[in-house]
N, C-alpha and C positions, 0 to 999 in steps of 0.2 A: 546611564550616562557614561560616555567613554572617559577614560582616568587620566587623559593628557591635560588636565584643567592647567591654565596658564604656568605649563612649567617650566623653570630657566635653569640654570647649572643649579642654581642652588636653591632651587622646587624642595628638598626632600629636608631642608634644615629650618628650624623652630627658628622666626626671627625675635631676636634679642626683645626682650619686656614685652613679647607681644605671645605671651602662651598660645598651644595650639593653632598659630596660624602662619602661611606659609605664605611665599610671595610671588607674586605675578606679576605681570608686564606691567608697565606703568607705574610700579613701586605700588600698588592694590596687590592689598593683604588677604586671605581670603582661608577659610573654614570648611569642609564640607559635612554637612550636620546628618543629612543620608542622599545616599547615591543612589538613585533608582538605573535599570537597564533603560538604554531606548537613546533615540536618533538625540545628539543636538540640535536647540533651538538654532535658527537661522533667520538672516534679515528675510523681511515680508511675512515671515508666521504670526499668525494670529495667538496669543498667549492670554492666559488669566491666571494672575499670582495673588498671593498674598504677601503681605510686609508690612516692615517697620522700618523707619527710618530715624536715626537718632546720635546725637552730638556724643563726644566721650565724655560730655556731662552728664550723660545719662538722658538727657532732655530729649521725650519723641517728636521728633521735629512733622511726622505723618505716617498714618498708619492706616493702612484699610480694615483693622479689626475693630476700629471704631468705627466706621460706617459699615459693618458689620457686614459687609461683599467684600471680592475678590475685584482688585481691578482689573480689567481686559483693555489690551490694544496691539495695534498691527507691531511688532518689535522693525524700527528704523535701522538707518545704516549707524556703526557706531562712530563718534567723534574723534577719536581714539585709546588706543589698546589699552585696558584700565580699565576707561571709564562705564556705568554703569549697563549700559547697552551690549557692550562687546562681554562686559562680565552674567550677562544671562543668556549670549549665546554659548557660555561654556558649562551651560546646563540642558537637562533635559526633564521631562514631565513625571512630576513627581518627587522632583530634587529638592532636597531647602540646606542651607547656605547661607553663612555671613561674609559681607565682604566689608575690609573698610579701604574707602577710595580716599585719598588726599586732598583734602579741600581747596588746596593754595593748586596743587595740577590742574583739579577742576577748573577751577578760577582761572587758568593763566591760559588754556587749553579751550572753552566756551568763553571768554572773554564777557562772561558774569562774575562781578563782585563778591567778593566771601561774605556771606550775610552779618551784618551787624552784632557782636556782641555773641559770636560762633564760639564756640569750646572745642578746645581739642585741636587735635591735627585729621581728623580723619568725619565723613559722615559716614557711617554704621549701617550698613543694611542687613537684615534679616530676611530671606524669603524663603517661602517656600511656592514651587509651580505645581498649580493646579490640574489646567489643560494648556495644553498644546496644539493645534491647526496648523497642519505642513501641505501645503496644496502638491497635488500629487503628480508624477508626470504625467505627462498629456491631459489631466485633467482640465476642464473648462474653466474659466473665473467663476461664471455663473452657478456650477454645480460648486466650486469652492466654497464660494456667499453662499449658498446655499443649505450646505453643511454646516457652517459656521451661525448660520442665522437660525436653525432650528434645535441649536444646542440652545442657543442663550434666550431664544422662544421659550423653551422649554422649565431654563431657571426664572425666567419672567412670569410664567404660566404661573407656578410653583410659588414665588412671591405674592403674587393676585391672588393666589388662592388661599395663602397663610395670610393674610392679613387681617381682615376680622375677627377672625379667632385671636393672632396676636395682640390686636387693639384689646377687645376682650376683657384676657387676661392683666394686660396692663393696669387698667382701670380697676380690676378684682385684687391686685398683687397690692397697689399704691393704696387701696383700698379709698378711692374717690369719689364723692357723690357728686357723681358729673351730669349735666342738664343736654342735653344732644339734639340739636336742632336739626330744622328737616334734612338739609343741605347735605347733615353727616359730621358737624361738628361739635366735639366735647369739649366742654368745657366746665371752669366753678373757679367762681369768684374768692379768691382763700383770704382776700385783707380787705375788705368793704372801702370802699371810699364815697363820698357827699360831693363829691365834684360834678361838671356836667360831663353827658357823656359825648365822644366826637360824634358829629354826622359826618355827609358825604362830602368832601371838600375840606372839612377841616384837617389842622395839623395835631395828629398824636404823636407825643414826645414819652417816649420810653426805653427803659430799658428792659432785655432780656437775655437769654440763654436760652440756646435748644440745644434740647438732645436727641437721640435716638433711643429706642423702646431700651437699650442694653445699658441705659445709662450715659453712653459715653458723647461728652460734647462736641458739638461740630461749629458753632458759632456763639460767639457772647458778645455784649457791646461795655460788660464791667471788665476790667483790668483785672481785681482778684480773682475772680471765676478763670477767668483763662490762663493764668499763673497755675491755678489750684489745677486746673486740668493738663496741664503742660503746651496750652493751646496758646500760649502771649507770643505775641506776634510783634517784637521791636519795630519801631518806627509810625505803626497802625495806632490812631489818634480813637482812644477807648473813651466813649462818650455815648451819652444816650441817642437814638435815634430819632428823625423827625419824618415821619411817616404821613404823608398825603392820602386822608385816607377816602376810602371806596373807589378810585380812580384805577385801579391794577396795576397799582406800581408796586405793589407785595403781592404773596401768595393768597387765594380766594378765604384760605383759613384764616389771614389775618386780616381779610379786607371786613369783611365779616366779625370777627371777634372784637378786633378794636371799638366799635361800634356799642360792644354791650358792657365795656367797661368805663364807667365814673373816675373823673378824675381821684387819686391818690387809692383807686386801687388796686389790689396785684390778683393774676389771676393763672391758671393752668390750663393750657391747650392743647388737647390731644388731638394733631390732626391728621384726615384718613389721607391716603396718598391724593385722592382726587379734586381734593381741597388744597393738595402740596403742588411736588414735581410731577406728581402723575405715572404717566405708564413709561415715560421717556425720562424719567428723572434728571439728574445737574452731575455732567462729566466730570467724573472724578471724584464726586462729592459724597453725593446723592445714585442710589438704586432706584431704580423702577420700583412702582407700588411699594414705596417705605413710608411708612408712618411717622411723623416728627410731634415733638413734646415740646411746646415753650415755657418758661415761666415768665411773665409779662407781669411789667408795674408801669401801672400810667402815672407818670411825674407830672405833666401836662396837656391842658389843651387850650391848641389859640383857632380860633374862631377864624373863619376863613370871613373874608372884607364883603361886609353884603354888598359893596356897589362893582363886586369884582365883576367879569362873565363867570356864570355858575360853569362849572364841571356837570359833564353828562353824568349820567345819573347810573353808579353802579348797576351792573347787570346780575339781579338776582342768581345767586350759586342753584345750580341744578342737583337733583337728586341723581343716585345712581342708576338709578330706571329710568332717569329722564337723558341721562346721559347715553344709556345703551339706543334708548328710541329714536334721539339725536343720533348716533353712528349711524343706524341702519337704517335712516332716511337719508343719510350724505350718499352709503354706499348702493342704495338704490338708485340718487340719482345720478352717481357716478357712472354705472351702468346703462340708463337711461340713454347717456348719452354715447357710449359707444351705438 
């Protein structure tokens, strides 16, 4: 990393109450935690970091160490000198770095509102860069994509490949006696209930929490849970969900699971990526081939209106064997038809 990181006359002086860190354009405060050698990042590089993001409440407002990847994306032109963009092109691959940017700049400079109920003067970033993608000169786009797609192939591969063993061991660690249906999903019933169970068309009213295999939460529909996890989200109305179920308006895990649990009882779902987001996972969220955990209580079920028009009729979850037999008849007849 070259050592000109955002420096002004007075780059070299501790600012006041703010230990170890020094100031940069845009009144961004900034750390450097280790300096690797190597090119800076620059607009159009394809980057993958890791971080944290977090109020001087200490509150992590997001973090890719709970969805347990690195985020990647093309880095943009930045907004201005400061702000978050222009502060990771004054790094390079290998670098990690705090920065704290000034929320009210941000705010007055993207013409986004300071989020509700914000702490502090500053939002806190921690990163460290992974990789870096600098397209080369005269290189082609396509040979750039190129390169760029058989890295993250590669960690994709590498994810597909660890996953059953990590599903696995989950289940061995929690020590669960889980029931695994064809499809690929586990599941156990942990609070009984005598209620009826939904069918296809009916509404399941519940609440949950998922996590990832590492613990850490990524969505709840209780208000404590998501405090307890730093996950509470002001203004987002915490209430149980009303899930229409076997129609595919949720993930096939849940289209499926809701189905074998009786009203008033709770249950655990461990489910394989292929019953989740799949090989394409949810941007920003969600990884390819990741495994997600719920804990589900069915508070309710209301009966869908016999004299409604019925809903089509869920489409049985495929096996993983049925699913590769499925690929390799599409890409046959994709073929076919060149």
């Amino acid at each position: 990393m070259k050592k000109k990181l955002m420096l002004l006359a007075v780059a070299a002086i501790t600012i006041a109450g703010c230990k170890n860190f020094k100031q940069g354009d845009g009144g961004t405060l900034y750390s450097i935690v280790e300096d690797k050698t190597g090119p800076l990042i620059k607009e159009g590089d394809i980057i993958s970091l890791n971080g944290v993001i977090k109020n001087e409440g200490d509150s992590v407002l997001s973090s890719t160490y709970d969805a347990g990847h690195p985020a990647s994306f093309a880095v943009p032109k930045f907004q201005f000198k400061g702000d978050l963009m222009w502060a990771l092109q004054q790094l390079s691959e290998g670098d990690s770095a705090v920065f704290k940017i000034n929320v009210d700049t941000v705010a007055k400079k993207s013409g986004q509102p300071k989020p509700p109920g914000f702490k502090g003067k500053y939002y806190i970033y921690s990163l460290r860069i992974v990789k870096v993608f600098s397209k080369q000169k005269n290189e082609a786009d396509s040979v750039f994509q190129k390169r760029v797609s058989a890295y993250f192939k590669d960690l994709s591969d590498k994810a597909k490949n660890e996953e059953p063993a990590n599903i696995k061991k989950y289940i061995a660690d929690k020590k669960l006696a889980v029931t695994t249906t064809p499809s690929g999903l586990n599941y156990v019933i942990t609070t009984p209930g005598n209620g009826p169970k939904p069918a296809v068309g009916d509404t399941a009213i519940v609440n949950y929490t998922g996590t990832f295999l590492n613990g850490k939460v990524f969505d709840t529909s209780i208000e404590a849970e998501a405090k307890k996890a730093n996950k509470f989200q002001p203004g987002r109305p915490y209430a149980p969900a009303h899930i229409t179920v076997g129609v595919h308006s949720v993930i096939p895990g849940w289209d499926e699971g809701l189905q074998l649990m009786p009203k008033g009882s709770k249950a655990t779902f461990v489910i394989p990526s292929i019953l989740g987001y799949g090989e394409q996972g949810m941007q920003g969220a969600i990884s390819p081939f990741t495994p997600l955990v719920f804990e589900i209580e069915m508070i309710d079920v209301k009966h869908a209106d016999p004299n409604a028009p019925k809903p089509a009729a869920a489409q049985q979850s495929l096996t993983p064997e049925q699913m590769q037999q499925l690929k390799a008849q599409m890409q046959q007849a994709q073929k076919a038809k060149k």
